[in-house]
C-alpha positions in Angstrom: -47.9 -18.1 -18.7 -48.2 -15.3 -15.8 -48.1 -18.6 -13.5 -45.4 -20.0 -15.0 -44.0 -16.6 -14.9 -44.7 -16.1 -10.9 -43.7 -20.1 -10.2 -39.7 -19.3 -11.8 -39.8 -16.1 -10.4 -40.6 -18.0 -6.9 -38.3 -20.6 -7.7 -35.4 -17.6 -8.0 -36.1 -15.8 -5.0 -36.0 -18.8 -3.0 -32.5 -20.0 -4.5 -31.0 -16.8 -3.6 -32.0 -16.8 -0.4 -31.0 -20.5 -0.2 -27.4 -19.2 -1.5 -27.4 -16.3 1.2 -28.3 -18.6 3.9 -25.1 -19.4 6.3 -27.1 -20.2 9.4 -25.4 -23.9 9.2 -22.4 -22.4 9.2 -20.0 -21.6 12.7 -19.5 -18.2 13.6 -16.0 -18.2 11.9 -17.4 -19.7 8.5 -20.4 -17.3 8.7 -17.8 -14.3 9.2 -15.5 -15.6 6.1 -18.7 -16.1 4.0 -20.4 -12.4 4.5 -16.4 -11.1 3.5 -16.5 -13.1 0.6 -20.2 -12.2 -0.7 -19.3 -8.1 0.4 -15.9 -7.1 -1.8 -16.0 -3.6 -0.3 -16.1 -4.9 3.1 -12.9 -7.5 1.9 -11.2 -4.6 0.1 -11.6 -2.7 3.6 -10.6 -5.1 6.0 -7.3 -6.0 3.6 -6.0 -2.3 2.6 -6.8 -1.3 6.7 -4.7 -4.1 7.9 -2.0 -3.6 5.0 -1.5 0.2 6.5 -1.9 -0.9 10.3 1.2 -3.2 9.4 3.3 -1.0 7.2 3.0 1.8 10.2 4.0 -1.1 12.9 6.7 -2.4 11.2 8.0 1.3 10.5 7.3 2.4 13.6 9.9 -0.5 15.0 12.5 0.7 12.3 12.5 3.5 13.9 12.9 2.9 17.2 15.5 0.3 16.2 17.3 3.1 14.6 17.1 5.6 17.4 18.8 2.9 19.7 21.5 2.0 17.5 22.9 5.4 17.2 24.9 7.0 19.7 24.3 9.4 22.1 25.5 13.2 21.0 24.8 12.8 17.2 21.1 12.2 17.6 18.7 12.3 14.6 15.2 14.2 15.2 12.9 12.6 17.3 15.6 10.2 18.8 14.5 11.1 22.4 11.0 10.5 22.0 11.4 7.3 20.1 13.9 6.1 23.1 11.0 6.5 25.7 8.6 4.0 23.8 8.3 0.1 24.1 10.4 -2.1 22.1 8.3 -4.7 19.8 9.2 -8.5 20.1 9.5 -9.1 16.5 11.0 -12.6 15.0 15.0 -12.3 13.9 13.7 -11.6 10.7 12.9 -8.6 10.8 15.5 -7.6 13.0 18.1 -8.4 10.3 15.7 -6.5 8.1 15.8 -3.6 10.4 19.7 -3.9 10.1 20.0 -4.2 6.4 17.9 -0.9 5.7 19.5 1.4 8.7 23.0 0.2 7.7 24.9 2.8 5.8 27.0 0.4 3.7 25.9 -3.1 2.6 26.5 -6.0 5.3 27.4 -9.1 5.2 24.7 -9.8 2.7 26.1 -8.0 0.3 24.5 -5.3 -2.1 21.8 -7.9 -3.3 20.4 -8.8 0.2 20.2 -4.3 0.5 19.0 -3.9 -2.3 16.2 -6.1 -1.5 15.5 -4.5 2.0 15.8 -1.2 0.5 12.8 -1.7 -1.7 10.6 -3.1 1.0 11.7 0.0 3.1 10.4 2.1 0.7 7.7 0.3 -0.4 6.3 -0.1 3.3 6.3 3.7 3.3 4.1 4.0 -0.2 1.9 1.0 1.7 1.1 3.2 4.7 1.5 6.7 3.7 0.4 6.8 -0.1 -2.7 3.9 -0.3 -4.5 6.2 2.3 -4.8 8.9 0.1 -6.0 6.5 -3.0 -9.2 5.6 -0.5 -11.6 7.8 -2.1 -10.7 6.2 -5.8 -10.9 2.9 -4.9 -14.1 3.8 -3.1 -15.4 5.1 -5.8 -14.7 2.2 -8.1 -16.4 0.0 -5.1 -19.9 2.1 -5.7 -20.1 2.1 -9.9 -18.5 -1.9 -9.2 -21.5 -2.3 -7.0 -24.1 -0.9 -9.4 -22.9 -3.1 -12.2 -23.3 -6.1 -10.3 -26.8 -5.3 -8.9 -27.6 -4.8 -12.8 -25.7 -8.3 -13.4 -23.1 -6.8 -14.9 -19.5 -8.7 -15.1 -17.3 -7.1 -12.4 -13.7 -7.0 -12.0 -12.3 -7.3 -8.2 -11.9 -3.9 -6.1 -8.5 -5.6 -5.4 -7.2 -6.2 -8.9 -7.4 -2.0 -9.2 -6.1 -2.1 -5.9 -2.7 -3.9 -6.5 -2.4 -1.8 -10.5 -1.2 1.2 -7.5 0.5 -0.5 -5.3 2.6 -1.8 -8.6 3.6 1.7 -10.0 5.0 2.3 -5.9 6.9 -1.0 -6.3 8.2 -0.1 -9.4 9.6 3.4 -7.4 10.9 2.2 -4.6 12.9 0.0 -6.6 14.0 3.5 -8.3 14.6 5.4 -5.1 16.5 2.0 -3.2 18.7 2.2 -6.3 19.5 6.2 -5.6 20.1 4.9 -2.0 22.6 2.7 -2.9 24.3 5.3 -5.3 24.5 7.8 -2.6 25.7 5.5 -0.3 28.3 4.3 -2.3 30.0 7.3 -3.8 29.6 9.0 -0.2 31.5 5.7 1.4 34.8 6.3 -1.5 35.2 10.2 -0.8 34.4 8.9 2.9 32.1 12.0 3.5 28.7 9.9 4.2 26.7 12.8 6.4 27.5 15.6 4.1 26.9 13.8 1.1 23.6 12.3 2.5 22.5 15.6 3.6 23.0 17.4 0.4 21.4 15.2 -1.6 18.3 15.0 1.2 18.3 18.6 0.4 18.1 18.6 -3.3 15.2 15.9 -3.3 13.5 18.3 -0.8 14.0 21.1 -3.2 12.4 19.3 -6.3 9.2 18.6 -4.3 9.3 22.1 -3.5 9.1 22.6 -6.8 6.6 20.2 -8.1 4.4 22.0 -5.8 4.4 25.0 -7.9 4.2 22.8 -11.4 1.7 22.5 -13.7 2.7 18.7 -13.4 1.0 18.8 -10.3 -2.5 20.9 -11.1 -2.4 18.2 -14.3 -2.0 15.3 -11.5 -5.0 16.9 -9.1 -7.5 17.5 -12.4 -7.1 13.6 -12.7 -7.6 12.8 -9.1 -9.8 15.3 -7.6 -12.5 13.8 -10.1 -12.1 9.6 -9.6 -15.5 9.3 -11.1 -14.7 10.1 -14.7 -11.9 8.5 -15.2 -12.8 5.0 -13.9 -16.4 5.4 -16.0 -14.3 6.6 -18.7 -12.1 3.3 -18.9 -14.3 0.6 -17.1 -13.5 -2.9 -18.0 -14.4 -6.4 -17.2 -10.8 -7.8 -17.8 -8.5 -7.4 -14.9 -5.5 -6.9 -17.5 -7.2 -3.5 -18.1 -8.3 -2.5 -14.9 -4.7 -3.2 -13.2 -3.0 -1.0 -16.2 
């Protein structure tokens, strides 16, 4: 029986490696197959090139807007942004540029805005907000690992991955809406700037005061301490892991 034992546990050793073995593959299918057998080095490679692009694209916004505006009523940073490159991008984008930088719908109409509006702001959650989620989703990666070393039913690093990135979708829909708004009621009293301004001002001031809440300590407890809550509600169904 120890034979018998030794012969299947043989027989298993040498399938595995058979099913790690890409040697017969080319370099490109060897590279695709070690990203596909290693979800944290997949979940790397996609959320580092999802932030490189959100930043490029942003950055061209930017210095799209800088050379749209006129000379004398420059916004901060205008003069830096005028010294650097321009990006070749494709016409798309450029009438996406145009759609979010415009202060009152185009052509388009409010629909085609609307839409720009939320990718605007959802670019910004893509590469300023997913940074900061890296040591959660990190830490999901390493109890995700040990289950599957134990043989344990695992649900994709990615699936938790797009759960946040759906709450900032459902926000920048939010705050595109308050763009509109603003833009709107500031276009019929025709007093854009000072209407824009003041209302820049009072979201500044309620994030000034969300610093001081205990809305925020309550926020950090969660955060600061990944660990527990993942243990706490670990799932093998992705329905439960993406709420």
């Amino acid at each position: 029986m120890r034979l018998d034992q030794r012969g299947d546990s043989a027989h298993s050793i040498a399938m595995t490696a058979e099913d790690h073995d890409f040697s017969h593959l080319d370099r490109f299918g060897r590279a695709a197959a070690s990203v596909s057998g290693n979800p944290r080095l997949a979940v790397n490679i996609v959320l580092g090139a999802a932030v490189a692009l959100a930043w490029l694209l942003l950055g061209a916004m930017a210095i799209r807007g800088a050379e749209s505006r006129v000379p004398g009523i420059d916004a901060p940073g205008d003069t830096m942004l005028r010294y650097l490159p321009g990006l070749p991008l494709p016409d798309i984008f450029e009438r996406f540029f145009s759609l979010c930088l415009a202060p009152a719908p185009l052509d388009g109409g409010v629909c085609a805005q609307a839409g720009a509006l939320i990718v605007m702001w959802f670019l910004m959650a893509v590469a300023t907000m997913l940074p900061s989620a890296a040591p959660m989703i990190r830490t999901y990666c390493e109890i995700a690992d040990t289950a599957r070393i134990k043989g344990e039913a695992v649900v994709h690093p990615l699936i938790l991955v797009a759960g946040y990135l759906s709450v900032w979708l459902a926000a920048s829909a939010v705050f595109a809406a308050l763009t509109l708004i603003v833009h709107a009621f500031a276009s019929s009293v025709q007093m854009l700037d000072p209407v824009v301004g003041a209302t820049g001002a009072a979201a500044l001031l309620v994030a000034g005061l969300y610093q001081f809440s205990g809305l925020k300590e309550a926020c950090l407890t969660k955060c600061k301490s990944p660990f527990s809550i993942l243990f706490s509600n670990w799932s093998a169904r992705p329905g439960r892991i993406f709420r």
